[in-house]
N, C-alpha and C positions, 0 to 999 in steps of 0.2 A: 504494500500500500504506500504512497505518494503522500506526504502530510507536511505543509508548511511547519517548520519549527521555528521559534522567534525566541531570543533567550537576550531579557529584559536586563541590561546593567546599570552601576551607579554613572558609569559613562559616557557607553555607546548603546543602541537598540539595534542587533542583528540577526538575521535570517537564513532561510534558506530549504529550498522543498529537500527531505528526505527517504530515499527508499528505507524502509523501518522493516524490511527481510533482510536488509542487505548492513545497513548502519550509514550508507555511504550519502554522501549530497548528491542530488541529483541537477542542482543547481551550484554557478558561482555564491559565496557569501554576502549579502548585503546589506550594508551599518549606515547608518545615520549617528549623529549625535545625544545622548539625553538629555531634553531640555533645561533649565536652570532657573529657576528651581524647578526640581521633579514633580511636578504637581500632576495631580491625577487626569486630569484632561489635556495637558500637554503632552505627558507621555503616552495616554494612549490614540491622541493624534499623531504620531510618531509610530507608534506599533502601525495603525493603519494604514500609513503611507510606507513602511515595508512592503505591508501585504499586498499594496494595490500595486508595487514594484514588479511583485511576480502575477501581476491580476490576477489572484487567489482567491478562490470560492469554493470553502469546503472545510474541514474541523482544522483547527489551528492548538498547537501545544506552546506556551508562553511560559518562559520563567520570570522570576521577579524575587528580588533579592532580600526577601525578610519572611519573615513565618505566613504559611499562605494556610487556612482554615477552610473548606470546599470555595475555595474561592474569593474569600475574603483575607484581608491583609492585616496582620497584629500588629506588626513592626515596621519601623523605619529608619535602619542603622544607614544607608546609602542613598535614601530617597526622601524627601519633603514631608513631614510629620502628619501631614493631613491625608498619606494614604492611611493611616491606621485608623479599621474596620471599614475601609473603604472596601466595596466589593468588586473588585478588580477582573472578575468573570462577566458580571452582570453588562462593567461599563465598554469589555471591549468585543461581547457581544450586541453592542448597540452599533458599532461601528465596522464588524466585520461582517463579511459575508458567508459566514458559518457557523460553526456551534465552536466553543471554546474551553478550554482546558490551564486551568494557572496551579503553576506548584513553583517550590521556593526552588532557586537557581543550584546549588549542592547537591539538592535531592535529585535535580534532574540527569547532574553529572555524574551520580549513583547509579542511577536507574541506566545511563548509558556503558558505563564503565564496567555494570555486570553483566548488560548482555554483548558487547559487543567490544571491549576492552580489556584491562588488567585483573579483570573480577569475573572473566569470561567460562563459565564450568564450576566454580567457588561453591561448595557447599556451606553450610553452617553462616557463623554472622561476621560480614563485611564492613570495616569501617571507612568511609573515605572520606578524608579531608581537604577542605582547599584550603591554602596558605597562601592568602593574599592582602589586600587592604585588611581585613579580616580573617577568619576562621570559617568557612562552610564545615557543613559535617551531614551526612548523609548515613544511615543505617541500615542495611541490606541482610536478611535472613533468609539461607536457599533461597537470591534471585531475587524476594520480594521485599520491598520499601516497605520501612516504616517512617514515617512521613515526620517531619519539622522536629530534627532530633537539633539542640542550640548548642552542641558540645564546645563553638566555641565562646561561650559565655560560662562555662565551667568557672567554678574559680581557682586560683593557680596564684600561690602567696599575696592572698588578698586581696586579688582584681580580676579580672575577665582573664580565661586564660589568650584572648587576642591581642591584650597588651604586653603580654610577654612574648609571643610566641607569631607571633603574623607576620609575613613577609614585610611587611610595613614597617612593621616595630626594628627589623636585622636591618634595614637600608636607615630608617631615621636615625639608629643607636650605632650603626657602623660596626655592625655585631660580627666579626672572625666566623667563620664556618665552623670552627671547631665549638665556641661560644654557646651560636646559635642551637647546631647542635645538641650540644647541654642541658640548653631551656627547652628544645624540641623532646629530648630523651625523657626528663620529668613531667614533659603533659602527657604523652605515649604512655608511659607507665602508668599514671593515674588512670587512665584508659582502660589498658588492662587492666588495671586491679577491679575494678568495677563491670567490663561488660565480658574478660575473658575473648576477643576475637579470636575467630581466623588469620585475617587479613587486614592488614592496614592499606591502604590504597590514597599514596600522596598527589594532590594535584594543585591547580593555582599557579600563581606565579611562580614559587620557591620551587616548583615544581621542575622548571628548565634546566637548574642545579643540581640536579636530583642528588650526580654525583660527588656533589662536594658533601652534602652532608648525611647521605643515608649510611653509606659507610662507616658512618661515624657514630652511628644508633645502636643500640645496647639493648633488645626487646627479646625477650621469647616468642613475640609473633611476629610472623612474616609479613616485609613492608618492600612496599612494589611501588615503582614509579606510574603514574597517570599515562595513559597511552592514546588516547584521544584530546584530549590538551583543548583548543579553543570551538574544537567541534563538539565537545561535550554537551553543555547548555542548549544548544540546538537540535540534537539528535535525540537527546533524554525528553525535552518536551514534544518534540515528536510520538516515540513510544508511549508517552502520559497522553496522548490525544487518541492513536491509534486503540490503548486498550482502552479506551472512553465509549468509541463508537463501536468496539465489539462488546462490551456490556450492554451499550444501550442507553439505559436509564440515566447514566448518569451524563451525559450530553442532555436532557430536556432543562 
């Protein structure tokens, strides 16, 4: 199946139609800017002028980068405070020419990265993180998501663990690979001790790195570099739209 995927950032708003048998794009990718400030009708005039890019008519998978609730928006760590319990399904089905699908941007690079990535065959429970301006965190059980898992708000000597530990935080602080590391090795651990994974599954920006600092991690569980990288967000809301419309119900 063929299903526009749109994977919603604090920066850019990009797309691209996916075969979702295959993982692969079936189109070039294409970004627009995210307006300033990210107000709820700017941005989803900006999803829509994606869509009308590929003049698409038909189920749409959109990520969006804070806790998504069947479609509605709790958070707003990257985007204008006034999405929160904005219903972010509702408004960008007023504007597109099909039925719509929103889940938080981690979760969707979860949902790609098990079926068609580094989590590809993975039994048991998957962790993947992105390590970027923040912390995404996505939770995978044989294959299947559990949804708006905030691991990176963990707390981690008294603060979120994204103030120690985000790709953000190693460029602002000028943090050593080895450093980095370090602070990387102690939020892992907490990880374990608490969910016992499988697999850890690093992506984000810190991610292009992999090898400066995975090497350097000290885990009983196995931690695998991201292997779908910027196509994630796009491909994962894909798959979230596709099994939307082989359910059914849950597209009305």
């Amino acid at each position: 199946m063929d299903i526009l995927g749109i994977d919603i950032g604090g920066t850019g708003i990009k797309g691209a139609i996916v075969n979702t048998a295959t993982g692969e794009l079936k189109s070039d990718r294409y970004r627009e800017l995210t307006p300033q400030p990210a107000k709820p009708d700017a941005v989803c005039d900006v999803v829509n002028d994606v869509a009308t890019h590929f003049n698409w008519a038909g189920p749409v998978g959109c990520t969006f980068p804070a806790i998504v609730h069947h479609g509605v928006v709790f958070s707003a760590a990257n985007v204008h405070k006034s999405w929160i319990n904005t219903d972010c399904k509702g408004l960008l089905e007023k504007r597109l020419r099909g039925p719509v699908v929103v889940l938080n941007d981690a979760d969707a690079a979860g949902v790609a990265e098990a079926k068609f990535g580094a989590g590809r065959g993975q039994d048991g429970l998957v962790i993947m993180l992105t390590l970027g301006t923040g912390i995404g965190s996505a939770l995978l059980f044989h294959g299947e998501l559990i949804p708006n898992a905030e691991l990176g708000h963990m707390e981690l000597r008294g603060k979120d663990a994204e103030w120690r530990v985000s790709d953000r935080v190693r460029q602002e602080k000028k943090l050593s690979w080895k450093k980095y590391a370090k602070r990387l090795n102690e939020y892992l651990g907490r990880l374990e001790f608490l969910f016992s994974p499988d697999l850890f599954i690093i992506g984000g920006g810190a991610s292009k790195y992999h090898d400066k600092f995975l090497p350097r991690l000290k885990t009983r569980t196995r931690i695998v570099p991201a292997q779908l990288l910027n196509e994630a967000g796009i491909v994962g809301a894909a798959l979230a739209a596709e099994r939307a419309v082989q359910q059914g119900a849950a597209l009305e």
